[in-house]
C-alpha positions in Angstrom: -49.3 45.2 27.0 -52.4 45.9 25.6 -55.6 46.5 27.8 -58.2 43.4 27.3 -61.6 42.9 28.5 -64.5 41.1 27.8 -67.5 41.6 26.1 -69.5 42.6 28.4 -72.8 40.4 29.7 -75.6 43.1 29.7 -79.2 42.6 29.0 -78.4 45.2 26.3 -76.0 42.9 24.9 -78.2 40.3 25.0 -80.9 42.0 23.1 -78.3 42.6 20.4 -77.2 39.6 19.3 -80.1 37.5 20.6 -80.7 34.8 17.5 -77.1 35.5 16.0 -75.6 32.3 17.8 -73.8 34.1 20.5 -73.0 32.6 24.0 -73.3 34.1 27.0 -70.0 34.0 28.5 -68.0 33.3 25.3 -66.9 36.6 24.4 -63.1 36.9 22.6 -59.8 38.8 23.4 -56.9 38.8 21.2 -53.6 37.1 23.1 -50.7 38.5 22.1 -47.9 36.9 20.5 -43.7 38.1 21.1 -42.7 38.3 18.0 -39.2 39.9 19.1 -39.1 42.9 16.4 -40.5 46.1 15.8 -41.6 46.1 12.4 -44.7 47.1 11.4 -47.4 44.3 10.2 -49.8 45.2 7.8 -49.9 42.1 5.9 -51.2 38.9 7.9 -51.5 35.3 6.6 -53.0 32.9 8.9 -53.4 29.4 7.8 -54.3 27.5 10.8 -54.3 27.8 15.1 -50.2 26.7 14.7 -49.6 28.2 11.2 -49.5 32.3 10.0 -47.0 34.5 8.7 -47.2 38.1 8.8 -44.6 41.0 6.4 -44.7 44.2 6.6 -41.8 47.1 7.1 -38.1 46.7 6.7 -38.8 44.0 4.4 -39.2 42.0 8.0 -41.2 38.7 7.0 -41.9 36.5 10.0 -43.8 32.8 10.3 -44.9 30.6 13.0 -45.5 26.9 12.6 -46.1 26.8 16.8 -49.3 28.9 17.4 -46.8 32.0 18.3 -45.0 30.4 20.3 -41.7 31.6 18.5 -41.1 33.1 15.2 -38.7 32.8 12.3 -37.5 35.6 10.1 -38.0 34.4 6.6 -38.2 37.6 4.8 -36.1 37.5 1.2 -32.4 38.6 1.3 -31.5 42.2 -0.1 -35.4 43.3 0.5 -34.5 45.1 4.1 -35.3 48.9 2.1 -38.9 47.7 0.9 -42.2 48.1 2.5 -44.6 44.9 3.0 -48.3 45.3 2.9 -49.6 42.3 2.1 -49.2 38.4 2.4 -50.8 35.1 1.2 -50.3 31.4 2.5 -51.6 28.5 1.6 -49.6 26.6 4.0 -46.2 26.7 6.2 -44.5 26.1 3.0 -46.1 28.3 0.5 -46.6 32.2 0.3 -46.8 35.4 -1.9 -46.1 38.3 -0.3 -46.1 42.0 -1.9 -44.1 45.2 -1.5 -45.4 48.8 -2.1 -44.3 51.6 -3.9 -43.6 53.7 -7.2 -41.8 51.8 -10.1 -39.6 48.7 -9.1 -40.3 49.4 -5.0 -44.0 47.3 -5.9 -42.7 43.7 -6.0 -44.1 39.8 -5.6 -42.1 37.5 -4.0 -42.9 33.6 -3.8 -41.6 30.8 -1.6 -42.2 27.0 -1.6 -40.3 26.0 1.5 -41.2 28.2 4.5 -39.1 31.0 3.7 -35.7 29.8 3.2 -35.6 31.2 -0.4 -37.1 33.4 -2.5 -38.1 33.7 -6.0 -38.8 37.4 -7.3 -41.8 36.8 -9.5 -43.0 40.1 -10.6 -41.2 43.7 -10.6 -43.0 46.7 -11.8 -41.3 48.7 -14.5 -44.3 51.4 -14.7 -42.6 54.4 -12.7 -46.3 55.8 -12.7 -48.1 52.2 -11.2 -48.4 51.7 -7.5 -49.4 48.1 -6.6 -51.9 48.0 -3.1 -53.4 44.6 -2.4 -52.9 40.6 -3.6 -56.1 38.1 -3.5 -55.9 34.6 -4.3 -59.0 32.7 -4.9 -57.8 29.1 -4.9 -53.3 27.7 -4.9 -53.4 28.5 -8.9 -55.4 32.0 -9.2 -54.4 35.1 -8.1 -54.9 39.1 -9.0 -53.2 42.2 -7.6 -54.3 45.8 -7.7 -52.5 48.5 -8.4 -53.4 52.6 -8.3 -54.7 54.3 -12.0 -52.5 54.7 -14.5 -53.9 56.6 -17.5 -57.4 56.8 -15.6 -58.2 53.6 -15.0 -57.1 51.2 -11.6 -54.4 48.1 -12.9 -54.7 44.3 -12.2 -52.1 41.7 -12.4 -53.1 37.9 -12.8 -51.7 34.5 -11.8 -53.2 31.1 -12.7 -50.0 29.3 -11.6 -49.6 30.1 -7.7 -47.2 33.1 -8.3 -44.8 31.7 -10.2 -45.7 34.4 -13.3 -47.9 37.7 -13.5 -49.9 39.3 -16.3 -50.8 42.9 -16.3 -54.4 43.0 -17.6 -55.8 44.7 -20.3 -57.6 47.5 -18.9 -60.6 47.6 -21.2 -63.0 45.9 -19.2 -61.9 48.3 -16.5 -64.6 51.4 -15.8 -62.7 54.5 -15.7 -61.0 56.4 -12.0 -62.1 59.3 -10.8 -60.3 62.0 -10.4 -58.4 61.5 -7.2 -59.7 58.1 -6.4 -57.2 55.2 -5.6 -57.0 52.1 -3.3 -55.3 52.1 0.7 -52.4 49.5 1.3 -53.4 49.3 4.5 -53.9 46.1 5.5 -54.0 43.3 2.4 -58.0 43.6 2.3 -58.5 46.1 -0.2 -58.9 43.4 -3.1 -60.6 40.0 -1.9 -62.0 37.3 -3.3 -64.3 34.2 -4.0 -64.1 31.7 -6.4 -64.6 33.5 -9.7 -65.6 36.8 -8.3 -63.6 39.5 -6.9 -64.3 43.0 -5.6 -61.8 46.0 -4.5 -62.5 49.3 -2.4 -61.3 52.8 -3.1 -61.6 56.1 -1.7 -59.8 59.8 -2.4 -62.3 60.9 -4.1 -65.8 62.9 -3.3 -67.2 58.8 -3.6 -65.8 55.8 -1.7 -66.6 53.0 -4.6 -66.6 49.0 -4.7 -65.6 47.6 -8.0 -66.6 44.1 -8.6 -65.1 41.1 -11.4 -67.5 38.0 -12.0 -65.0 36.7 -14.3 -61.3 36.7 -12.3 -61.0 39.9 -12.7 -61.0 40.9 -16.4 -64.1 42.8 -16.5 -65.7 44.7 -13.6 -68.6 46.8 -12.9 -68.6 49.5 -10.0 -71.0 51.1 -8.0 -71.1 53.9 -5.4 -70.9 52.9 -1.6 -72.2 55.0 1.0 -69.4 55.2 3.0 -67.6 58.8 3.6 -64.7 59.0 1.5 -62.2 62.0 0.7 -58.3 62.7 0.3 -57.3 59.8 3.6 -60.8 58.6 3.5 -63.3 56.1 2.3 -63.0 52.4 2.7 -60.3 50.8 3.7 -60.9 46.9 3.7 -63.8 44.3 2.2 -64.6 41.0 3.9 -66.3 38.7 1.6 -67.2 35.4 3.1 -69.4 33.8 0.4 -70.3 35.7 -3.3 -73.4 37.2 -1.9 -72.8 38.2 2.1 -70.0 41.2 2.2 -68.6 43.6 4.5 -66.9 47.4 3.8 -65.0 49.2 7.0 -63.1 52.0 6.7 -62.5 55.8 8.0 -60.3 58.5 7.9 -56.6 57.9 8.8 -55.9 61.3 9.6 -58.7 61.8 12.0 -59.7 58.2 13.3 -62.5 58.9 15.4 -64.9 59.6 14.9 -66.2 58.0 12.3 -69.7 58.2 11.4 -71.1 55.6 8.5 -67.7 53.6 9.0 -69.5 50.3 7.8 -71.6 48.8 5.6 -72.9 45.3 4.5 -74.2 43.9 0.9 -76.0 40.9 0.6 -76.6 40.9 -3.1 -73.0 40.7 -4.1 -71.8 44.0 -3.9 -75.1 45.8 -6.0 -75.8 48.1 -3.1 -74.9 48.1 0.1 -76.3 49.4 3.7 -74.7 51.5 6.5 -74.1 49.5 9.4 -76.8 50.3 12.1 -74.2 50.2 14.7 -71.1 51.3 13.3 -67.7 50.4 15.1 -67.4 54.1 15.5 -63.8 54.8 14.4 -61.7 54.4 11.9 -61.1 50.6 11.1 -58.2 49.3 8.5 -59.3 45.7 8.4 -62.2 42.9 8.3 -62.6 39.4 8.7 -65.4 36.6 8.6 -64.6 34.4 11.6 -65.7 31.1 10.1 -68.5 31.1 12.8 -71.7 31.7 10.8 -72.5 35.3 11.1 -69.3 37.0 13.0 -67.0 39.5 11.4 -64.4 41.1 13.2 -62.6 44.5 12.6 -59.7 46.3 14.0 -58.0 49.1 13.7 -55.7 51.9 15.2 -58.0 52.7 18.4 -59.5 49.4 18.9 -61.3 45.8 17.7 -65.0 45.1 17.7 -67.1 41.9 16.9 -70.5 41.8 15.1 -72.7 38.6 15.6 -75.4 39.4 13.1 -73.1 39.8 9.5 -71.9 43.6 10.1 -75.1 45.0 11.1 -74.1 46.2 14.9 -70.5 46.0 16.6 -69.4 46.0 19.5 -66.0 46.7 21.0 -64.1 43.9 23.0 -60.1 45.2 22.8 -58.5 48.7 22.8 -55.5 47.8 21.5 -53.8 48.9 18.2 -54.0 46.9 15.3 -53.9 47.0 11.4 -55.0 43.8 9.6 -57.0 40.5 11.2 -57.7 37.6 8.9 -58.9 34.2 9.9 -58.5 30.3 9.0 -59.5 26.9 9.5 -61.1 28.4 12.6 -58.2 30.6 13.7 -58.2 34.7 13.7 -55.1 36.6 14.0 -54.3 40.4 13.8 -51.4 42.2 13.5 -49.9 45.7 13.7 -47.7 48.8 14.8 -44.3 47.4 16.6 -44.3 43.9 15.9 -47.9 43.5 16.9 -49.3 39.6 16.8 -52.1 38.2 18.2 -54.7 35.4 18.2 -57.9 35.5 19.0 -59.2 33.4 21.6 -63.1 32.5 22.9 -63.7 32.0 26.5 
C-alpha cells in the first residue's frame, strides 16, 4: 500500500501557488486500483473517470470500463514474450497499443471492440530499428518513433486510426548524434497537437527536443537544458496546447538527485527554461491535468503537482510510478507490479 498524504497547507504553500487557481484544502492523492497482476505498466490510456487501459510487460493488456473497479485482460493472443510501452484509446472500444524491441519484437496492434481481438498492423522488419513511443493527434492521425538508423531518428505514420503504417522518408529529419536516442519509458516521449508534434531524447552530451509543424514529416531541433548522458536526459513531454510545454526527466540509474530535472517552453518548443523548482528526482512521465495551469509528474521515488505550468512542484505521493496521463478530467498513473491509480481532489 502506498504511503499518501496531502499537500500540505503552509503559508509557504500558499505563497507558491497564490494566483495559479489552487484551493486551500483541495490537494490530490492517487487511489489505487487492484488490478490483480504483476506486470509492469508503462503504457497508460485513460479516456474518461470509468474508462482507461493500461499494457505493458508480458504482453499483459488490461481495461476498465468501471473506474477500476475490476479489470479485464484484453491483451492479443500469442504476444505473452513482448514488452508493452505504450498505449492509445480513443474510447472503451478503440486502441493502439505498441511493443518494444530490435527487429520484429517492435509491433502495433489495433482493436475496435474492447480487446476481444486483435489486428497486427505494423511489424518491424529493420533488425537495426527500435520503435519507443506512439502519438495520435486526432482517431485518423498517428506517428511513432523509433531509435536512429543510419544517423537519423525514424517515424511511422497513420492517417487511418492504425489500420496501416508508413515509415517516413527521413529527409526532413536533422541528423542523431552520436549516442543520442529516445526512452520507452512511459508512452510520452513523442506527443502531440493537432499538426504539430515534438519528441525528447537523451544519451548523448545534449538532451534535445525535436519538433514537426507539419505531422511529422519535417522537423527542426534544438538543444534543451536538461542534463543528459548514457541513462540520462529527458524522459517525457507534456504538451497541452501548441505553445505551453513541459520536459521532465533524469537519470534512471541514479534517480535522485536530480538537479535541472524540468523545464517549460512557451513558445512552442524554441527554447525552453529550467523549472525554478524542480521535482528533484528522476521523473519518467508528465501530464496536463485539464485544470488550467496543473501538470503532474511521477516517477520511481515519487509524484508532484505544479499549479503555475511547470514552474515550481511540489511533492504530494511517495509512491512508485512510471506513466500518468489524463482525460475528460480524469488522471491516472501506472507502474511497477501492476500499479494503477486515479487521482482524486479532496
Amino acid at each position: 500500500m502506498t504511503l499518501q498524504r496531502k499537500l500540505s497547507i503552509s503559508a509557504l504553500a500558499l505563497v507558491m501557488v497564490a494566483g495559479t487557481g489552487f484551493t486551500p484544502g483541495r490537494g490530490p492523492s492517487w487511489q489505487l486500483k487492484d488490478t490483480g497482476v504483476t506486470a509492469g505498466f508503462r503504457g497508460l490510456a485513460p479516456v474518461s473517470a470509468k474508462v482507461a487501459w493500461v499494457a505493458g510487460s508480458a504482453g499483459t493488456v488490461l481495461r476498465t470500463v468501471d473506474g477500476g473497479r475490476t479489470w479485464a485482460s484484453v491483451g492479443p493472443p500469442g504476444a505473452a514474450a513482448l514488452q508493452f510501452r505504450d498505449i492509445e484509446a480513443t474510447d472503451a472500444r478503440h486502441a493502439t497499443a505498441l511493443t518494444i524491441g530490435y527487429g520484429e519484437e517492435s509491433r502495433i496492434y489495433a482493436t475496435s471492440d474492447g480487446g476481444r481481438s486483435w489486428t497486427e498492423t505494423f511489424r518491424n522488419d529493420d533488425p537495426t530499428a527500435f520503435y519507443d513511443c506512439l502519438t495520435f493527434s486526432d482517431r485518423r492521425h498517428g506517428l511513432a518513433l523509433a531509435d536512429p538508423v543510419g544517423g537519423k531518428f525514424r517515424i511511422l505514420a497513420t492517417d487511418d486510426g492504425g489500420r496501416s503504417w508508413q515509415v517516413r522518408p527521413t529527409t526532413g529529419m536533422p541528423d542523431a548524434l552520436p549516442g543520442e536516442f529516445a526512452f520507452a519509458a512511459s508512452g510520452t516521449c513523442l506527443v502531440s497537437a493537432g499538426r504539430h508534434a515534438w519528441f525528447a531524447t537523451g544519451g548523448d552530451a545534449t538532451a534535445r527536443v525535436f519538433h514537426s509543424r507539419d505531422g511529422g514529416r519535417n522537423w527542426t531541433v534544438i538543444d534543451s537544458p536538461l542534463p543528459s548522458g548514457p541513462t540520462k536526459g529527458i524522459y517525457s513531454l507534456a504538451f497541452r496546447d501548441t505553445r505551453h510545454g513541459l520536459a521532465v526527466g533524469g537519470d534512471y540509474d541514479a534517480p535522485a538527485p536530480a538537479p535541472d530535472g524540468s523545464a517549460v517552453t512557451r513558445d512552442g518548443g524554441r527554447t525552453w527554461t529550467i523549472s525554478k523548482r524542480v521535482p528533484g528526482e528522476y521523473r519518467s512521465g508528465a501530464a496536463w491535468t485539464g485544470r488550467g495551469h496543473t501538470a503532474l509528474a511521477v516517477g520511481p521515488t515519487g509524484s508532484d503537482i505544479s499549479y503555475d505550468g511547470g514552474v515550481t512542484w511540489r511533492r504530494f505521493d511517495t509512491g512508485s510510478f512510471d506513466a500518468v496521463a489524463c482525460a475528460n478530467g480524469a488522471c491516472w498513473a501506472s507502474g511497477t507490479a501492476g500499479r494503477v491509480a486515479r487521482l482524486s481532489w479532496h
